[in-house]
C-alpha positions as CSV (number, residue, x, y, z in Angstrom):
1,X,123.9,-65.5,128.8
2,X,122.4,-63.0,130.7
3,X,123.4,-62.6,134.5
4,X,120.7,-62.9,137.2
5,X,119.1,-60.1,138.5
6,X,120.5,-61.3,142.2
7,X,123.5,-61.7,141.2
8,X,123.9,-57.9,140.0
9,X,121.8,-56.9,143.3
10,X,124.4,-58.7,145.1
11,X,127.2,-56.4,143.2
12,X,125.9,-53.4,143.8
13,X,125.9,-53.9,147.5
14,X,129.1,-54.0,147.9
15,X,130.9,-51.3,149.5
16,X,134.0,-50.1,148.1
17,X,136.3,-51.3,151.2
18,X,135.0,-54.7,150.8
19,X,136.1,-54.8,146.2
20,X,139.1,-57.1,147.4
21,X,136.5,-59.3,149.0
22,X,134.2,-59.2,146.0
23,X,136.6,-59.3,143.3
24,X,137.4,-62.9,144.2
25,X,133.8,-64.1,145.8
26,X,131.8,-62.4,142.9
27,X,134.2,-64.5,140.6
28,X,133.4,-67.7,142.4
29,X,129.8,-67.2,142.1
30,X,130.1,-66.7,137.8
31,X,132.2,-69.9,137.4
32,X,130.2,-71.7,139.7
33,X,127.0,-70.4,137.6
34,X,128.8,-70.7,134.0
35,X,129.2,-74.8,135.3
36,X,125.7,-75.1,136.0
37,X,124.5,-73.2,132.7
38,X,126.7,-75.0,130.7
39,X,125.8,-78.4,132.0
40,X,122.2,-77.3,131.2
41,X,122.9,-76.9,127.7
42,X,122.1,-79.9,125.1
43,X,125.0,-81.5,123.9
44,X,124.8,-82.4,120.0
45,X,123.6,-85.5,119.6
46,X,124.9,-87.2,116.3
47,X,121.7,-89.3,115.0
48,X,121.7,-93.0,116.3
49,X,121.3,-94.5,112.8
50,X,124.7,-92.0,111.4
51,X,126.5,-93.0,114.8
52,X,125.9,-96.7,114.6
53,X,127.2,-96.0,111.2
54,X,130.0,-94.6,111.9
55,X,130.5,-96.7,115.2
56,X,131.3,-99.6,113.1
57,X,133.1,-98.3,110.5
58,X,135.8,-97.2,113.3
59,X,135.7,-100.7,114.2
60,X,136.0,-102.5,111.3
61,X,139.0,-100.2,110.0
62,X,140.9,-101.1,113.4
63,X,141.0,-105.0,112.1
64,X,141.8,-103.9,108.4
65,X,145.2,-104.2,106.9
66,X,144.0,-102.3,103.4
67,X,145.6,-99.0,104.2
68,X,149.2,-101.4,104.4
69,X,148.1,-103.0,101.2
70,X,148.3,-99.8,99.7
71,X,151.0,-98.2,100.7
72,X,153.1,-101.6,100.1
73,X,151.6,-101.3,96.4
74,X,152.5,-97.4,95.8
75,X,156.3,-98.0,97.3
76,X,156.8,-101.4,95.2
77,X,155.0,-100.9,92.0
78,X,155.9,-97.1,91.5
79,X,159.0,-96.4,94.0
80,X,160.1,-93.0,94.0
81,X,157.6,-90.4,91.8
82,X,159.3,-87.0,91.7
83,X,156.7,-83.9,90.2
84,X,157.2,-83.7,86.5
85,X,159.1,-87.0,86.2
86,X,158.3,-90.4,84.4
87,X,158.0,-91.6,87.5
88,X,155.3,-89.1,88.7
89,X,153.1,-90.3,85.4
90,X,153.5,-93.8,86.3
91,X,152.1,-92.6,89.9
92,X,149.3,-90.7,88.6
93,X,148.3,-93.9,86.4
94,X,148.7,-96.5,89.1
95,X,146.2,-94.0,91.0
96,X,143.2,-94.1,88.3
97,X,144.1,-97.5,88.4
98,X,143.8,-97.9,91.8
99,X,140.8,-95.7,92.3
100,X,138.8,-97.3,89.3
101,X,139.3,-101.4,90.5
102,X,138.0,-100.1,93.8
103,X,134.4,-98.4,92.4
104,X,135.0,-94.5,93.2
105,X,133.1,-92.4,90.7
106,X,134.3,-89.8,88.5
107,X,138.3,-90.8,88.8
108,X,140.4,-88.4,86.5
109,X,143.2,-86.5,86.6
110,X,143.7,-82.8,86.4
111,X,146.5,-81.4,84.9
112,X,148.6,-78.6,85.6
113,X,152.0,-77.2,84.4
114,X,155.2,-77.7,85.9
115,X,158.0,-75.7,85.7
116,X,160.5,-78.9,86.5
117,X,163.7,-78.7,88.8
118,X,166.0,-81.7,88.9
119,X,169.7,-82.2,90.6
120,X,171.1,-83.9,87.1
121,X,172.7,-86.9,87.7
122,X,172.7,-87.1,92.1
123,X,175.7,-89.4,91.5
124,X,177.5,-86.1,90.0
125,X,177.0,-84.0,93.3
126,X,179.9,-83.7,95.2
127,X,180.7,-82.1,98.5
128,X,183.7,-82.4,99.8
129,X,186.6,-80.3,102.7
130,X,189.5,-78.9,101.5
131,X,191.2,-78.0,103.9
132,X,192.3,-78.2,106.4
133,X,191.2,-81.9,107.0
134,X,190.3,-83.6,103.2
135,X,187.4,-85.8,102.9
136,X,184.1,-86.3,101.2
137,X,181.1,-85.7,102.7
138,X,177.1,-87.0,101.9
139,X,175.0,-84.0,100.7
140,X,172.6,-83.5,98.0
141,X,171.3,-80.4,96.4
142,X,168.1,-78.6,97.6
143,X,164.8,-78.3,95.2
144,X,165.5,-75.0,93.5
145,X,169.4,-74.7,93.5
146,X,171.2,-73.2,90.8
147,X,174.0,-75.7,89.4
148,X,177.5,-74.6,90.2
149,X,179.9,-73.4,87.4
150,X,181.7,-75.9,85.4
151,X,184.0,-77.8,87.3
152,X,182.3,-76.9,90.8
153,X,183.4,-74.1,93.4
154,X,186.1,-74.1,96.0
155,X,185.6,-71.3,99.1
156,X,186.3,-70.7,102.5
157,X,182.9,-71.6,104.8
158,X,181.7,-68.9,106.9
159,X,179.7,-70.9,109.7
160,X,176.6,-69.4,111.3
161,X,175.0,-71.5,114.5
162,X,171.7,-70.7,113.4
163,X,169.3,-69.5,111.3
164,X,168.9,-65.8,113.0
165,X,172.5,-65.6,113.5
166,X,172.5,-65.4,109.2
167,X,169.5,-63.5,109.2
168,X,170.9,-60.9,111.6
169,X,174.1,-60.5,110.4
170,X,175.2,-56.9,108.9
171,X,175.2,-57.1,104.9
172,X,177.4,-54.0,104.7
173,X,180.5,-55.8,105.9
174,X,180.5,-57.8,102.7
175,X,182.6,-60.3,104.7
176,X,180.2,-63.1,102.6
177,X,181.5,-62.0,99.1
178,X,183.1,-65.4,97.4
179,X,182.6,-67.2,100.8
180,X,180.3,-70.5,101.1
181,X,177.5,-70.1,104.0
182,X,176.8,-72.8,106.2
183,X,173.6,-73.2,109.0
184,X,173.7,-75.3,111.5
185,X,170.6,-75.1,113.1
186,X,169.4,-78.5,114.7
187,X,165.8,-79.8,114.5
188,X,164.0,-80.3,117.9
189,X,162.4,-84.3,117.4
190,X,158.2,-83.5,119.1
191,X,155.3,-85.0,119.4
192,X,153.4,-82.4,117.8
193,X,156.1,-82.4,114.9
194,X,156.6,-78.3,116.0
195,X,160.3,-78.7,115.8
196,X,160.2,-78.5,112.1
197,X,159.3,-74.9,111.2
198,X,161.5,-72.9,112.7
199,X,164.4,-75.7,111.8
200,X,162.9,-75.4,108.1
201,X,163.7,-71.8,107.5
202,X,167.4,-72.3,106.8
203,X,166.0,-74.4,103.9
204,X,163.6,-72.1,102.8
205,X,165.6,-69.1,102.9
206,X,169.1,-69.3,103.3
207,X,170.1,-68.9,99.6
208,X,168.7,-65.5,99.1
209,X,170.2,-64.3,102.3
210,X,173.3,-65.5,101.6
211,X,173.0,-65.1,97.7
212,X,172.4,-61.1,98.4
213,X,175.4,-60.7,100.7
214,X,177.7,-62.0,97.7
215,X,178.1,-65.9,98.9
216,X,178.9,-68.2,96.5
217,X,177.2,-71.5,97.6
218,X,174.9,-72.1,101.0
219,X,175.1,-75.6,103.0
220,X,173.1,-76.5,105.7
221,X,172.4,-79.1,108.3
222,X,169.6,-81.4,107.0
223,X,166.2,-80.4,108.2
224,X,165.9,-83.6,110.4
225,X,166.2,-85.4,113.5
226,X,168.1,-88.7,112.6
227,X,171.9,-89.3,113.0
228,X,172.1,-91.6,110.0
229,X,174.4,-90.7,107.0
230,X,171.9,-89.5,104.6
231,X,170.8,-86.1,103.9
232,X,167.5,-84.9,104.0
233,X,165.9,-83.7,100.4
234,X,163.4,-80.3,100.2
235,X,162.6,-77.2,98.7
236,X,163.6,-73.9,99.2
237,X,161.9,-70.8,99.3
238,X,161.2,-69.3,95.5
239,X,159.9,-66.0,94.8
240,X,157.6,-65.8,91.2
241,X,160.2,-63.2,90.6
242,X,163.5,-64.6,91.2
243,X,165.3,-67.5,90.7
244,X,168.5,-68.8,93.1
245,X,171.7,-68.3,91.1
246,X,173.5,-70.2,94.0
247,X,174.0,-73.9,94.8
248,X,172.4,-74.8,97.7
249,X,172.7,-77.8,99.4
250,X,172.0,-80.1,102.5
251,X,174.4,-82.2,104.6
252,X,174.0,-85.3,106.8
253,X,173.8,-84.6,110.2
254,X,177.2,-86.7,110.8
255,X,178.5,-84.3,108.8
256,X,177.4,-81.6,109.9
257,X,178.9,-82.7,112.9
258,X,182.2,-83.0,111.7
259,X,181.9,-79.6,110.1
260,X,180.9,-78.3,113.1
261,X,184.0,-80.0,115.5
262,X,186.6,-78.8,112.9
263,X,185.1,-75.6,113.6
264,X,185.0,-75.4,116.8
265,X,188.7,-76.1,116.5
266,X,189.1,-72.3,115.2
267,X,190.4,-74.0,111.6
268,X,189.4,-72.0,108.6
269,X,187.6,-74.5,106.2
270,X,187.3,-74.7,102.7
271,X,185.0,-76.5,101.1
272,X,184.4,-77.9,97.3
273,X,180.7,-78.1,95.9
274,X,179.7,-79.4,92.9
275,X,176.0,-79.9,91.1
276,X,174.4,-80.0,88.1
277,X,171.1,-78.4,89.5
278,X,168.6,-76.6,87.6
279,X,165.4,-75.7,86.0
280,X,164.6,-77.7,82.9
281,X,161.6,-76.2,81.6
282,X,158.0,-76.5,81.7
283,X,155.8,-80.0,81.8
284,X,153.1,-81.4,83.1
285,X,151.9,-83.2,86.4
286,X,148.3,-83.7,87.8
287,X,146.0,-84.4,90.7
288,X,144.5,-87.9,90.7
289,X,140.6,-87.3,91.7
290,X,137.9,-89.8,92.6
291,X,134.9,-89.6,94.2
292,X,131.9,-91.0,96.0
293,X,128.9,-89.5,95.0
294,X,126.3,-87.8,97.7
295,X,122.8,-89.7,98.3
296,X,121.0,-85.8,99.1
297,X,123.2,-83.4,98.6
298,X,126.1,-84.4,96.0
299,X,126.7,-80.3,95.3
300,X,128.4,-80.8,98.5
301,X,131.8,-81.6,98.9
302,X,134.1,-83.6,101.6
303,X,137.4,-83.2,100.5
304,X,140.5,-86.1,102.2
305,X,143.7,-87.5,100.6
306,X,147.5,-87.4,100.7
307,X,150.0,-86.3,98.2
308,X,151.5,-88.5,95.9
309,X,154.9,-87.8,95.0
310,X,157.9,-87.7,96.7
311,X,161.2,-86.5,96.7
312,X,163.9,-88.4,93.9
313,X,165.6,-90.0,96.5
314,X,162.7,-91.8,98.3
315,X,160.2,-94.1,97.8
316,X,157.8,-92.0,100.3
317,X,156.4,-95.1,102.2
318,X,155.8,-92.4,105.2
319,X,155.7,-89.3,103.3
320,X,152.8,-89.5,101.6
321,X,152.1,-93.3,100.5
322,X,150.7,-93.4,104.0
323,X,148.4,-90.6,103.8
324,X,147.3,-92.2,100.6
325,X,146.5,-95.7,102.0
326,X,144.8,-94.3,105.0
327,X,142.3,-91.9,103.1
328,X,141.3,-94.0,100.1
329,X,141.1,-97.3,102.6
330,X,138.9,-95.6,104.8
331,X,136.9,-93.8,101.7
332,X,136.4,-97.6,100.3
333,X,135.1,-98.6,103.6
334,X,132.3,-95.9,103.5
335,X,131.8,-96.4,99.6
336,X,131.0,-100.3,100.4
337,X,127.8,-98.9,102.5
338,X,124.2,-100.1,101.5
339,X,123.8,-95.9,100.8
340,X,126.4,-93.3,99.8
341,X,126.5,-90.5,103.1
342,X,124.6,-87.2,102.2
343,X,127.2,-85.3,100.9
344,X,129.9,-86.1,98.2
345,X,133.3,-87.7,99.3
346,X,136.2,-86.2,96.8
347,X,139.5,-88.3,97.8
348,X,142.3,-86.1,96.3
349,X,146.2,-88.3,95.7
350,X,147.5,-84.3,95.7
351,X,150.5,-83.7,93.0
352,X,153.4,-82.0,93.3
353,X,153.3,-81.4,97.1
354,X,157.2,-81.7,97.7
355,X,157.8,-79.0,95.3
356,X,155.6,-76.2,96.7
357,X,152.1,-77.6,97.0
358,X,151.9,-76.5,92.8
359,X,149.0,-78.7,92.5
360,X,146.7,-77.9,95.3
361,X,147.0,-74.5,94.9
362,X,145.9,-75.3,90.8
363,X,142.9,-77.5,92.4
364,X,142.0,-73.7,94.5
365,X,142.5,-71.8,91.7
366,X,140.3,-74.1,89.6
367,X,137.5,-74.2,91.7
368,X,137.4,-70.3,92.1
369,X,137.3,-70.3,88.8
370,X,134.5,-72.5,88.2
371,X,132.3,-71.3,91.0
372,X,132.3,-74.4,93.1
373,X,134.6,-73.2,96.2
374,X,131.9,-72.6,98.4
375,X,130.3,-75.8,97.6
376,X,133.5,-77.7,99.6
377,X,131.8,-78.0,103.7
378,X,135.0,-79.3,105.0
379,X,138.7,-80.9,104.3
380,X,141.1,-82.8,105.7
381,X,144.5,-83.9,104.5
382,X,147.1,-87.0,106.2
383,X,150.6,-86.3,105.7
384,X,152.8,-86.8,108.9
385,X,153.3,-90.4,107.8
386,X,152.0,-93.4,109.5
387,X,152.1,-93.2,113.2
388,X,148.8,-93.5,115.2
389,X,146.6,-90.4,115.4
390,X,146.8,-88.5,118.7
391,X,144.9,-85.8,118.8
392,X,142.1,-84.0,116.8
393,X,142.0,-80.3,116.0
394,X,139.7,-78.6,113.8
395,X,139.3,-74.8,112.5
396,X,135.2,-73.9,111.9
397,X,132.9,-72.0,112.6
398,X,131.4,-71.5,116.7
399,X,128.7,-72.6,116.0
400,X,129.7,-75.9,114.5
401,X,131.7,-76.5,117.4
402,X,129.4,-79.4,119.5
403,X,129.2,-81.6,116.7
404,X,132.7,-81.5,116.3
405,X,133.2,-82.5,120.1
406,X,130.5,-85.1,119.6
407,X,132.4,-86.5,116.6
408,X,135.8,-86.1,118.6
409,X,133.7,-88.2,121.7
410,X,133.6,-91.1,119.1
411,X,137.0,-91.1,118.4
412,X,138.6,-91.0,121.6
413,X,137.9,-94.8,122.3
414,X,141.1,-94.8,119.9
415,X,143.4,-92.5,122.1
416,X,142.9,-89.6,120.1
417,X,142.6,-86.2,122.7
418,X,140.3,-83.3,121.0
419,X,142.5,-80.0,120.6
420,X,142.1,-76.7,120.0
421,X,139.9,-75.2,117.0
422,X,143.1,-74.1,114.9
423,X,143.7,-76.5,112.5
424,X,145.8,-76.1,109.5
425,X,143.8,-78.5,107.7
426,X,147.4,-80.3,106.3
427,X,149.5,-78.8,103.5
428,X,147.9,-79.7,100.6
429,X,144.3,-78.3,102.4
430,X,146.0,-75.1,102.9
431,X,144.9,-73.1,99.7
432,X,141.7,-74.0,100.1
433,X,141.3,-73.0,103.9
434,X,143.1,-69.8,102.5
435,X,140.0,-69.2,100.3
436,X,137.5,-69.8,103.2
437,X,136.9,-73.3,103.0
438,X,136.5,-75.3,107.1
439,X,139.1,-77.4,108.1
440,X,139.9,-80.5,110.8
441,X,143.2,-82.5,111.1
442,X,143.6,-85.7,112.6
443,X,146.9,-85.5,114.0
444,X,149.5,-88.2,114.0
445,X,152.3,-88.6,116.4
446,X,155.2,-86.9,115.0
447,X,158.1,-87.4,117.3
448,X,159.9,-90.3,114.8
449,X,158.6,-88.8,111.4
450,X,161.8,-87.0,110.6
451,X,164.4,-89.4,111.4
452,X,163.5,-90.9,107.8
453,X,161.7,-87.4,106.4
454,X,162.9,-86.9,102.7
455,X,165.5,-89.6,102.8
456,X,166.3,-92.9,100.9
457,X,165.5,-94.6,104.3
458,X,161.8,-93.8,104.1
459,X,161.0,-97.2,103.1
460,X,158.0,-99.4,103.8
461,X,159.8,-101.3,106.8
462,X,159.2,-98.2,108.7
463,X,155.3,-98.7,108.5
464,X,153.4,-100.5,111.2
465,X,150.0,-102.2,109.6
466,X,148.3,-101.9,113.3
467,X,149.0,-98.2,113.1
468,X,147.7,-97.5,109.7
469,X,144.8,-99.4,111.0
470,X,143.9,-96.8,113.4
471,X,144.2,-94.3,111.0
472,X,142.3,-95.6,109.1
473,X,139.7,-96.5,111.7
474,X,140.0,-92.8,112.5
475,X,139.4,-91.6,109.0
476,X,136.6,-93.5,108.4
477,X,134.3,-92.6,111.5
478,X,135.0,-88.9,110.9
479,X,134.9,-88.7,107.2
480,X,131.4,-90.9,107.3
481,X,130.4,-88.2,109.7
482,X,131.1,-85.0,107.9
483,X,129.7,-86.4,105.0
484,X,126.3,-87.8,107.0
485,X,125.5,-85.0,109.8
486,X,123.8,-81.9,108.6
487,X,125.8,-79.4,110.1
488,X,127.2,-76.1,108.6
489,X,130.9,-75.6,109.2
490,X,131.2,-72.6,107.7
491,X,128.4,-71.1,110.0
492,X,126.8,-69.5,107.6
């Protein structure tokens, strides 16, 4: 906005012996003028007939228990449903099923290939010290490792505190050659779930680092915050081009911890790993689809879900069953209106997440392909698990920005605080925000969610029905709205 004509008079006036003066009284004047101009600006006002809409779909999902229902169904009629498995096929079918009994249009699945990883037989994996003090410890191999020669390996442990510490360290010593690497780093438990990334990396990339300065085998502290005995489960970081020709694998924290005491003792360690690990060959998983078809403008596309597998060790109650029984709860809420919203709902059970988001980045790749990208307004994926939603971020276009704050004005009667307009979108959302597509994230509390993360102790005793039903309060009232309001996110 323009400045007044005064106000620049008032500048030029100024001597130079009185800038110190202006500087700061000048700058008083503008904020004190940006507060009144911006007050004087219309705020968007959602139409009453959408907001009553939406108003009591928020308030109906707080007193629902159907998100539970779901998530209790997933966990105790499929269990653990790793990509590429039986298991996964039995997920995908429970989810037409699912999606059918409650009315969505258009369920299917779409396939897409699968080059399968398993560990062999997890009852086969065995880590254990040598020396100096024998005893077994509780690890499990990372999605991706290589299986260990016949018989296992036996090496001396080269410990590095952290992640950079391995990442930093000078290749041309070859002190690594034959040795085992282990990485300690320890995840930071937060709100915002931030501790995870950086803690992640020795996951994702410690094999090749230690695989290209000659180790034999890479351990590392499990990528979590809990001090139970059971290792946390995930997938490295694979290349298109190469393939890890090294075991890798996680530890307990416990015994991490002991690793870490006896070497803190100054004791040379030798450790023996043993898996079965390994690529099995190509096969087929999919992405379980079902919709609810737009009342105006069906071209147009509103894209929520969760992903449904997990890792083999889990039943996924948090990760992602939740996400699952919050979005399609809250989609059945708005499908069981008098009319469908304006545009098209598409609720998405993503596959292969766990693995390296294989199948939402074949859903991206399919919709280039077929011309519709640009015809999907905005997406949202839950998977943090099932703790209440905290805050709300989105990432769209400037313009789009005040019906966003008056849809985040509805939601805070739940507790939820409107961030910043840098949303990921969620993992599975990812490849299609890559390819242009707007993008909002209704964030859950994530200061617990990794105590049970990729372990056998995500279980459905860790989900709270009263919190999924805020979620799915939440869900409803803002996937009604971006279905309903007439706005352009991409600001177009």
């Amino acid at each position: 906005m323009k400045i007044p004509t005064q106000l620049t008079l008032l500048k030029s006036s100024f001597t130079l012996k009185h800038k110190p003066f202006f500087s700061l009284s000048f700058g008083l004047l503008l904020l004190v003028f940006a507060f009144y101009s911006n007050a004087e600006e219309p705020m968007f006002e959602i139409p009453s007939d959408a907001l009553e809409t939406a108003r009591e779909l928020r308030d109906e999902g707080l007193k629902s228990s159907h998100a539970y229902s779901i998530v209790k169904g997933l966990t105790t009629e499929v269990g653990p449903r790793f990509a590429g498995t039986e298991q996964d096929k039995r997920a995908q079918e429970w989810g037409v099923e699912l999606l059918t009994e409650l009315g969505f249009a258009n369920v299917r699945i779409e396939e897409f290939p699968l080059n399968l990883w398993t560990r062999g037989n997890p009852g086969d994996e065995v880590v254990e010290i040598s020396s100096p003090f024998p005893q077994p410890l509780v690890a499990l191999s990372l999605g991706g490792s290589a299986a260990t020669p016949e018989g296992g390996i036996e090496a001396e442990v080269v410990f590095f505190s952290n992640f950079d510490a391995l990442e930093s360290f000078d290749a041309s010593e070859d002190s690594l050659s034959g040795k085992i690497v282990y990485v300690n780093d320890r995840m930071i438990a937060a709100q915002t779930a931030e501790g995870y990334s950086p803690a992640n990396r020795k996951r994702l990339n410690a094999w090749r680092l230690a695989e290209d300065r000659g180790a034999v085998g890479v351990l590392i502290r499990s990528v979590g915050t809990s001090n139970n005995r059971f290792p946390h489960a995930g997938v490295m970081r694979i290349p298109e081009d190469r393939s890890p020709k090294i075991p890798a694998m996680a530890l307990s924290a416990p015994d991490a911890d002991q690793l870490e005491r006896i070497n803190a003792m100054g004791e040379t360690m030798k450790v023996k790993m043993q898996t079965y690990a390994g690529y099995r060959g190509e096969v087929t998983s999919g992405n379980v689809i079902g919709e609810i078809v737009g009342s105006e403008a069906p071209e147009e596309i509103v894209v929520i879900g969760g992903h449904l597998d997990t890792w083999d060790n889990s039943t996924g109650a948090l990760d992602d069953a939740s996400g699952i029984g919050i979005t399609v709860a809250a989609a059945k809420q708005i499908l069981d209106l008098p009319e469908a919203p304006r545009r098209t709902i598409r609720v998405i059970l993503w596959g292969a997440e766990e693995v390296g988001l294989i199948g939402a980045r074949a859903y991206a790749a399919a919709r280039e392909k077929d011309g519709t990208l640009a015809n999907h307004v905005i997406g949202s994926e839950s998977d943090l698990g099932a703790a209440p939603v905290w805050r709300y971020r989105t990432n769209v276009a400037e313009s789009a920005l005040p019906a966003m704050a008056a849809v985040a004005r509805e939601l805070a009667p739940l507790g939820i605080l409107h961030g910043n307009n840098e949303s990921s979108g969620g993992p599975d959302i990812f490849p299609l925000k890559e390819k242009g597509m707007p993008v909002a994230r209704l964030e859950q509390q994530g200061m617990k969610m990794f105590e049970f993360h990729h372990t056998p102790n995500d279980t459905l005793d860790k989900v709270v029905s009263s919190e999924l039903a805020q979620n799915q309060a939440a869900w409803a009232l803002w996937t009604y709205l971006m279905a309903e309001l007439d706005v352009d996110f991409r600001g177009k």
